[in-house]
C-alpha positions, 0 to 999 in steps of 0.5 A: 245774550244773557245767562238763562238764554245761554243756559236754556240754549245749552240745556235744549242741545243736550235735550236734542243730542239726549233725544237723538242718543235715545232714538239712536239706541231704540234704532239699534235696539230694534237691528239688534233683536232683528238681528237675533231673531234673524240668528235664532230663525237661521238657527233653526232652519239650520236645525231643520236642514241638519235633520233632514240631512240626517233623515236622509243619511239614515234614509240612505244607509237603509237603502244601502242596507237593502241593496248590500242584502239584495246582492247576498240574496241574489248570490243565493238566488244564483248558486241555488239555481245553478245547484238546479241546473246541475241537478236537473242536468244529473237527471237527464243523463239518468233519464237518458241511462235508464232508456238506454238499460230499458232498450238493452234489458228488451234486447236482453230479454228477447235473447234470454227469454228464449233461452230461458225456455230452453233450459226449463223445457231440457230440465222436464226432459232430463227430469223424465229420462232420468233415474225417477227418484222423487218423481213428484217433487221433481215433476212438481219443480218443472210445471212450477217453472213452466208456469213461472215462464209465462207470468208477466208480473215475475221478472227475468231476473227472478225466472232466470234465478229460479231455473238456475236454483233446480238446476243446482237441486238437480246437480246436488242430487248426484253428489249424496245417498239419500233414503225416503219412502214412496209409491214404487211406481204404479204399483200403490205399494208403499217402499223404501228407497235407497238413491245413491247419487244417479248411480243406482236407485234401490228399494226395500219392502217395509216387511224386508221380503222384498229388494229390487233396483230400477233398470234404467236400460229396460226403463223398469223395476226389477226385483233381485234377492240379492241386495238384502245386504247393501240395501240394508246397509246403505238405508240405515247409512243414508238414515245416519243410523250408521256411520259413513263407511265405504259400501260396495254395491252392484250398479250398472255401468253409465249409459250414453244418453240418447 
């Protein structure tokens, strides 16, 4: 073999092995970029998945978030309720107490109510029997209570305070003198009159001619000369005209009522 055939021999293998490196290299050119758009797609898709995973932590936490209020809420839910039922319970024992006082204050009242009338009808008795100081106020103060007895719209209690307030005016009148002008008895004629307690109840013309006492025995006035003086003096005492001194005076002994 000659040199030139050696050499294009030689010169055509290193052609065949530069044509063989150059399709090698473009072959692994080519895995390379697969390989990289194959990390960079995984890459990606790791991404993609990394943020649904965070989608879905957040999506949790909410829902965690949401369930951990729901649990407070329905602990408040529970202690409200049960705070209703205690109130609801308070209730019906109270309801349960009020029929109880309602049934006793009817059973009270059916008791009271009788006695009540008792008491007004024994006060228009005494009132009428007795010393007849004051006779219209009195009188007056009776009819108001007999007429207070029969209003629905007043309650017991209040009826029952009322007796007992004229009963007091009633006990008060035996403990004071007392000087005030009126009709002496069905006569028109305008005296003075001197009440000491209901030991005696006497009288004084406004001239001064005339003086009596009532006679609560004979259930009359009668007329006595005689107690000029301690009229005169109890009336300016009552009036406060004069200081309270010790006053001697003629009265009738107590009678047994009948």
């Amino acid at each position: 073999m000659s040199d030139k055939t050696a050499q294009r021999v030689v010169v055509g293998a290193v052609a065949a092995a530069f044509l063989g490196l150059s399709a090698t290299a473009a072959a692994s050119t080519a895995t390379v970029n697969r390989l990289v758009q194959t990390q960079v797609q995984t890459e990606r898709n790791a991404q993609g998945a990394q943020k649904q995973i965070d989608n879905l932590d957040d999506e949790t936490q909410q829902i965690v978030a949401d369930y951990r209020a729901t649990l407070i809420e329905i602990d408040s839910l529970k202690s409200y309720i049960a705070q209703l039922e205690r109130q609801v319970s308070a209730q019906q024992e109270e309801i349960v107490s009020i029929e109880e006082q309602i049934e006793q204050i009817e059973s009270t009242n059916r008791g009271v109510l009788p006695l009540m009338e008792d008491m007004v009808t024994s006060l228009g008795q005494f009132v009428e029997l007795d010393v007849p100081f004051l006779p219209s106020e009195r009188t007056t103060r009776v009819a108001e209570l007999e007429a207070l007895m029969a209003r629905a719209d007043i309650s017991t209690a209040e009826k029952y305070r009322r007796i007992l307030e004229a009963y007091q005016i009633e006990m008060e009148f035996g403990r004071n003198i007392e000087a005030y002008q009126g009709e002496l008895g069905d006569t028109g004629r305008e005296v003075d009159f001197l009440r000491i307690g209901r030991l005696a109840l006497m009288y004084s013309t406004p001239n001064g001619e005339e003086f009596g006492f009532w006679n609560n025995e004979s259930r009359q006035w009668v007329t006595d000369t005689d107690l000029e003086d301690f009229v005169t003096d109890g009336l300016r005492i009552a009036r406060k005209q004069s200081p309270p001194n010790l006053m001697l005076m003629p009265i009738q002994a107590p009678q047994e009522a009948n």
